[in-house]
C-alpha positions as CSV (number, residue, x, y, z in Angstrom):
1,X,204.6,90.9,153.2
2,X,208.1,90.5,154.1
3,X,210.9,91.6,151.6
4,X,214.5,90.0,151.1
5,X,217.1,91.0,149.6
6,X,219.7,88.6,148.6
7,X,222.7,88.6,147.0
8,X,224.5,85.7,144.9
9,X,228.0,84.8,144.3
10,X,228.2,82.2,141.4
11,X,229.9,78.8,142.3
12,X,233.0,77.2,139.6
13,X,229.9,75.2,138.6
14,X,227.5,78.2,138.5
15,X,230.5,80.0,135.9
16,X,230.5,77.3,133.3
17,X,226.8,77.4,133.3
18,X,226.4,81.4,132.6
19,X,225.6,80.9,129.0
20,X,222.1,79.1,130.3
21,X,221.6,81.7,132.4
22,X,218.4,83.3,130.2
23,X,216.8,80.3,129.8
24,X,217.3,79.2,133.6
25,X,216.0,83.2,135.1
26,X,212.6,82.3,133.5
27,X,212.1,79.2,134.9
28,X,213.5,80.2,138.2
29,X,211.4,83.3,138.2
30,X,208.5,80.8,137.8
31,X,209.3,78.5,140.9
32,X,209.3,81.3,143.2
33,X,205.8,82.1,142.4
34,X,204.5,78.5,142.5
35,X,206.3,78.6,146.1
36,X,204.3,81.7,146.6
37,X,206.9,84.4,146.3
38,X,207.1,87.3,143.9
39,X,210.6,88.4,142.0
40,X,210.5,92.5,142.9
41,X,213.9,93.4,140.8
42,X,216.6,91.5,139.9
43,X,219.8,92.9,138.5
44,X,223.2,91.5,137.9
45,X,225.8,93.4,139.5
46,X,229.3,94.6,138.8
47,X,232.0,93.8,142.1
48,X,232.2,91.7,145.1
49,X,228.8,90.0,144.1
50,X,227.6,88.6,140.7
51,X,223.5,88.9,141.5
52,X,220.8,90.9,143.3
53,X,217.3,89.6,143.9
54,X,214.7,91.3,145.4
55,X,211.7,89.2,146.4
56,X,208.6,89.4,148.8
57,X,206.9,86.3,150.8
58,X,203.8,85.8,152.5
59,X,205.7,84.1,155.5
60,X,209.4,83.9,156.2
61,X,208.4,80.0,156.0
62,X,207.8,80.2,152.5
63,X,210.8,82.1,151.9
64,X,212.7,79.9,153.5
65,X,210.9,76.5,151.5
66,X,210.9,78.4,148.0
67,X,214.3,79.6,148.0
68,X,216.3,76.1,149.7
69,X,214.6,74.6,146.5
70,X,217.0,77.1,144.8
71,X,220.1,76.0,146.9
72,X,220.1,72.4,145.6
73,X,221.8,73.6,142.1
74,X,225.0,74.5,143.7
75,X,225.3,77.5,141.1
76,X,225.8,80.1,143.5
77,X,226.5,80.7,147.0
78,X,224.1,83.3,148.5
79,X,224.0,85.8,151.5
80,X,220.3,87.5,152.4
81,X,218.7,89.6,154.5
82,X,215.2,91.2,155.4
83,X,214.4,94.3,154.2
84,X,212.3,96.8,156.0
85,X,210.6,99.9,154.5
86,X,213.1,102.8,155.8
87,X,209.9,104.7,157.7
88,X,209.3,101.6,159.7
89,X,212.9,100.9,160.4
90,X,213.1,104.2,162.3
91,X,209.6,103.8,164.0
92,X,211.3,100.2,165.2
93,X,214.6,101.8,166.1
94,X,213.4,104.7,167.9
95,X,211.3,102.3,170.2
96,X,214.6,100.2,170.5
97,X,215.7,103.6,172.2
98,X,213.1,103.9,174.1
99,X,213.3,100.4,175.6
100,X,216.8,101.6,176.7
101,X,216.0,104.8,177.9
102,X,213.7,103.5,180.3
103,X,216.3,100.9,181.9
């Protein structure tokens, strides 16, 4: 199942609203498995970015439906990105070079 990583920057809104943050994890936590996802790790994070979640989806669809649920809040403004097991990343980049070997 496809993983994603994605990292949050809280919002002026999101800021105020830190001290409901352990009651609101839970919850959110919850509505990413009813959309059929599954939380891997989450951490909050020291620097450039307040939050890291790691979660994996059946379908990039799903990801895509479960987490816009999330966007509505306007606590946080988020970046992600696929993430792909490190032994299949090279098996995919080594037949990138391949491909352009060949041309």
């Amino acid at each position: 199942m496809p993983i994603y990583v994605t990292l949050a920057k809280f919002t002026p809104q999101g800021l105020t609203a830190l001290g409901s943050l352990r009651e609101r994890w839970p919850k959110a936590q919850e509505a990413i498995e009813r959309g059929g996802g599954r939380v891997l790790a989450s951490y909050g994070l020291i620097g450039q970015y307040d939050a890291i979640v790691i979660t994996e989806w059946p379908s990039e669809r799903q990801f895509v439906q479960g987490m816009g649920a999330h966007s509505e809040f306007g606590l946080a403004g988020t970046v992600t990105c696929e993430a792909i097991e490190l032994q299949d990343f090279g098996e995919l980049l080594s037949h990138g070079h391949e491909l352009i070997a060949e041309d």
